[in-house]
C-alpha positions as CSV (number, residue, x, y, z in Angstrom):
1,X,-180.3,27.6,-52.6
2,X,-183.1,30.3,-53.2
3,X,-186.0,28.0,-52.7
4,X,-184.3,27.5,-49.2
5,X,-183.6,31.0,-48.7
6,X,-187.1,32.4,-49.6
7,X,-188.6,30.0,-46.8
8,X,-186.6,30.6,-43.9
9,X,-183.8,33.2,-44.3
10,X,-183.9,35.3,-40.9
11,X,-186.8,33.4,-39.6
12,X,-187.5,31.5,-36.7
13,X,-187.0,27.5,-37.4
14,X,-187.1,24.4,-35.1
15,X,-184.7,21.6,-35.7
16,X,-185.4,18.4,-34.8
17,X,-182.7,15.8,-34.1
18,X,-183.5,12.0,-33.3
19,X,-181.0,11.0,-30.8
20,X,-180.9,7.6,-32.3
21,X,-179.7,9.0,-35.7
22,X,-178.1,11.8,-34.7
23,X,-175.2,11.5,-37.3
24,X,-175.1,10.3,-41.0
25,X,-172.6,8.1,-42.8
26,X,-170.3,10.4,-43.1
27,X,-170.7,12.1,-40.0
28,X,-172.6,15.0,-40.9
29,X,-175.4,15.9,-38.3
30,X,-178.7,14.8,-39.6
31,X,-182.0,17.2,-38.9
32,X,-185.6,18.0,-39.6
33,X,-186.4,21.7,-40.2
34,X,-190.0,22.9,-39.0
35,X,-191.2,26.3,-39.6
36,X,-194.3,27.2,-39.0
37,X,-195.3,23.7,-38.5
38,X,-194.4,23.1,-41.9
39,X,-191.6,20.0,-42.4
40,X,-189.0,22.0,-44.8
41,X,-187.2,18.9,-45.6
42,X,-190.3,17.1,-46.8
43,X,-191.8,20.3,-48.7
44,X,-188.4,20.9,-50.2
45,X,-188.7,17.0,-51.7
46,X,-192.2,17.1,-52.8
47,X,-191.7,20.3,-54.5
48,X,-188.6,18.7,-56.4
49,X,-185.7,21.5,-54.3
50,X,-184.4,18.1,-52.9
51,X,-184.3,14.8,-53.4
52,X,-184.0,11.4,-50.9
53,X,-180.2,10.0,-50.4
54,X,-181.1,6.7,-51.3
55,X,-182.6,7.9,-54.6
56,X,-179.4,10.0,-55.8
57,X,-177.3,8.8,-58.2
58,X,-174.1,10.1,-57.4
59,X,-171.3,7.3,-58.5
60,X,-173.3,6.1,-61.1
61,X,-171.7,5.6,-64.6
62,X,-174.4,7.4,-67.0
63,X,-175.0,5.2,-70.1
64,X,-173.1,5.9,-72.9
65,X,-175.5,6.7,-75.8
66,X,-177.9,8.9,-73.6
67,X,-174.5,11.0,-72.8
68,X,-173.5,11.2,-76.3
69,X,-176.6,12.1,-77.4
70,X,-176.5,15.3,-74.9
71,X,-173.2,16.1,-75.7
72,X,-173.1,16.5,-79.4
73,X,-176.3,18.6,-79.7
């Protein structure tokens, strides 16, 4: 990811790690990302470089006609 990479390749970051949600649902370690007192995970969402889990829509079945309509132009 550029966006990423332009903010905090080969700098100096904290990570913050709440001990009482230390691990996501599938097992992944789960993290905030300060850099100069900026929150990277929440600039990276309101800047549209990521969005919220619970808002993905990975799984979903697209709607037909919408798909079609991509497709064939």
């Amino acid at each position: 990811m550029k966006w990423l990479e332009s903010k905090i390749l080969n700098e100096e970051v904290d990570i913050i790690i709440n001990p009482k949600k230390r691990e996501g649902k599938w097992g992944r370690i789960l993290g905030g990302i300060i850099h100069l007192g900026l929150n990277i995970n929440e600039e990276a969402i309101r800047t549209g470089h990521a969005v919220i889990f619970d808002r993905r829509k990975d799984g979903l079945i697209p709607k037909l006609d919408e798909t079609l309509r991509f497709s064939f132009k």
